[in-house]
N, C-alpha and C positions, 0 to 999 in steps of 0.2 A: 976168780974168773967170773964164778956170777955176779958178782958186785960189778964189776967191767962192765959186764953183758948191760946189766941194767942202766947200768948210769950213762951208758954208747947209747940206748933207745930212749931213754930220756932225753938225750941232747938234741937226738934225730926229732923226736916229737917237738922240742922246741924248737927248732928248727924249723919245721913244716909248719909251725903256728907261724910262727913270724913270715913264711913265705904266703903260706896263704892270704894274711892278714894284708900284705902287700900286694898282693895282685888284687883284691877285694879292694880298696886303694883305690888301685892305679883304676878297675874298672870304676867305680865308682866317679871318675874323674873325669873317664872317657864320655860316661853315661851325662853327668852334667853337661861338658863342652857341648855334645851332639845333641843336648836340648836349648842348649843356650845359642847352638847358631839356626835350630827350628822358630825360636819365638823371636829371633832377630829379624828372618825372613818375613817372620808372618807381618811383624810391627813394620818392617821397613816397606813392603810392600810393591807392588811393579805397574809399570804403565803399559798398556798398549794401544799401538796405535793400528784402524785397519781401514780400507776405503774400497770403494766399488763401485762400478759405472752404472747409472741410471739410468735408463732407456727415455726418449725423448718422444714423445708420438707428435709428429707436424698434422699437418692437416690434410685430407685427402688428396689433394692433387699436387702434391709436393714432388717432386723429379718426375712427372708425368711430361708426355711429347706435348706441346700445343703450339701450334702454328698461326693461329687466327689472330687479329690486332689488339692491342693493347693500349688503354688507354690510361691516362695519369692522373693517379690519384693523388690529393694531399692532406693529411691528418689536418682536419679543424680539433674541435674541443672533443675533449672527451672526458667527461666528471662523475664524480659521485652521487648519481640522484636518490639514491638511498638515504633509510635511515640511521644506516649502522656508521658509527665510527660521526656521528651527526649531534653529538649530547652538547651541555650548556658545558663542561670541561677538555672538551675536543679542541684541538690544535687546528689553527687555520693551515695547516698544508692540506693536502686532496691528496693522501698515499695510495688509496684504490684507486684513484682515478689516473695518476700518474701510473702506476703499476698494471692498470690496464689499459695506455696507451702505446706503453713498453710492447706488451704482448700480441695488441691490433695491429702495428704497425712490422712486428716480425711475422706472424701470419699471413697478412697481404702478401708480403713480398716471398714468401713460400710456395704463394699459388701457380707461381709462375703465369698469372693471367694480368697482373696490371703493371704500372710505375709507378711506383711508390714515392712518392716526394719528401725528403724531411726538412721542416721548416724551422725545427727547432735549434737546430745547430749551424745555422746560416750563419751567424756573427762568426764565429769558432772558423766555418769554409771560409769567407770573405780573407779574413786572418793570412789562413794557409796559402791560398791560391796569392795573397799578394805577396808573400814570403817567395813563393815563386817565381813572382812577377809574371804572373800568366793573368787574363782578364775571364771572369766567370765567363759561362755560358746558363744562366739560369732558365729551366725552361718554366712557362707559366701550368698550370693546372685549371682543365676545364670543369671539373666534378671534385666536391668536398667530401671528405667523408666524415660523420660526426654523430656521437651518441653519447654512450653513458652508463654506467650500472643503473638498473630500475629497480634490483631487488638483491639484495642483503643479506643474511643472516645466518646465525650459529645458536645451536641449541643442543643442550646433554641430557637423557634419556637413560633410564638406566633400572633394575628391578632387582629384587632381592628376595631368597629361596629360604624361608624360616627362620625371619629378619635378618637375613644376611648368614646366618650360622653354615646351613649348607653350599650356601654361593650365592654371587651377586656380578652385575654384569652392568658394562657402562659404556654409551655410543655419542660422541664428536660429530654432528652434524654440520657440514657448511654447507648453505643453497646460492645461488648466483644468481641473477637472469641479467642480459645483457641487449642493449637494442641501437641497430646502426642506422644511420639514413645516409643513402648517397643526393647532394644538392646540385645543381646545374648553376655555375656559376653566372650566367648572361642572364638566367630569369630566378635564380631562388629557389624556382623549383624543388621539393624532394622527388625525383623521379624513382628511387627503392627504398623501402624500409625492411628489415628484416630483425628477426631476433631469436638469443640462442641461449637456453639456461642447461646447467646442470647442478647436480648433487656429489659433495665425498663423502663418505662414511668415513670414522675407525672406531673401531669397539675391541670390549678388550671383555675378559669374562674370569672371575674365581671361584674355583669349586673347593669348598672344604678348606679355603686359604690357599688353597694351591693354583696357580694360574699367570698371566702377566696384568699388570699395573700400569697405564699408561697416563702419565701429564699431559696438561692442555698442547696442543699440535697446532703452533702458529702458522705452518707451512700448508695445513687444508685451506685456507684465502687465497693463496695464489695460484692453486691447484685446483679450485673450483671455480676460480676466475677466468682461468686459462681455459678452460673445459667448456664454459658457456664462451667468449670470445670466437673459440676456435669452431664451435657449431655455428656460430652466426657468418663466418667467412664461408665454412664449408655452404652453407646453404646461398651465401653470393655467391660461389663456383659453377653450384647447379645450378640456378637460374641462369645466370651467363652463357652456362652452355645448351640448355632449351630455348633462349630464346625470351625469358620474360624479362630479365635482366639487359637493357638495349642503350648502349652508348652511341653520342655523335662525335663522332672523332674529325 
């Protein structure tokens, strides 16, 4: 009977070896899988996508009442007098200056105080209206309006805290200056000139490595163009409505 006994618990110990050894196993297997579908995620990686609406600031007197007359204006030239974008490997287009004729010419028509005329897509009208078979009605324009960037540039600035070890910091300068003249078609005249500059920053700053890192920002150009553009209309608005600003309509 002891011989039994022992050789029953013997069986059972082998037994429980082999069960154990098997579940050690199976975990073992589970533990791979659930790392192998961890480093699959990490490698395969995910996209996202996310968007937001950007507020737009027009120009002072934008959906404002005005009842007083309005006269018509039409974009002449408007170029690059600057030096920027002006080198001996520079492209004969005029992007700033097309890019701020874009802009002068959606501002005007913001203010709700002129008529804006556009002359550049008159072949394109002529086109459509005979597609309709309708005959223009073009109207002529008494006053030119016409200027130009005068001033330019982008510059990066930036310092660093025990050469850099404890921190270091780095600022995206654009400056603009923009200048218009309104002309009197029958004599040449410039009867207004005005002009409107502004500045954008972005700066970015790391402390101890730690902080954000910002690349060059091609979108401060048209944000600082717009900036000074839209000061120089705001300041036609004001004069127009004091009085120093005087059309003959």
């Amino acid at each position: 009977m002891i011989l039994k006994y022992f050789l029953y618990q013997k069986h059972m110990l082998v037994d429980n070896v082999y069960f154990l050894r098997n579940i050690s196993m199976e975990f073992v297997k589970i533990k791979s899988f659930s790392l192998f579908l961890v480093l699959t995620s990490l490698l395969s990686g995910c996209a996202t996508e996310t968007h937001q609406k950007v507020a737009v600031t027009p120009v002072e007197t934008n959906r404002t009442v005005y009842a007083g007359p309005k006269s018509t204006l039409v974009l002449g030239e408007f170029n690059n007098r600057s030096n920027y974008m002006q080198g001996l490997f520079s492209s004969n287009i005029d992007k700033l200056g097309n890019q701020g004729k874009t802009i002068l010419k959606t501002h005007l028509q913001q203010t709700n105080r002129f008529k804006v005329v556009d002359r550049e897509n008159l072949a394109n009208l002529q086109k459509e209206a005979k597609l309709l078979g309708i005959e223009q009605k073009i109207k002529g324009a008494r006053y030119v309006i016409s200027g130009g960037v005068t001033e330019f540039g982008r510059k990066v600035i930036g310092d660093k805290q025990l050469f850099g070890i404890l921190g270091s910091g780095k600022s995206q300068i654009a400056y603009a200056k923009v200048s218009l003249n309104i002309i009197d078609v029958l004599t040449s005249e410039i009867i207004y000139s005005t002009q409107g500059a502004g500045e954008f920053q972005l700066s970015e700053r790391q402390v101890v490595g730690f902080g954000s890192k910002a690349g060059y920002d091609a979108t401060l150009n048209g944000k600082v163009l717009d900036f000074a553009i839209k000061e120089s209309v705001n300041n036609m608005t004001k004069d127009l409505e004091n009085g120093t600003l005087n059309f003959v309509l």
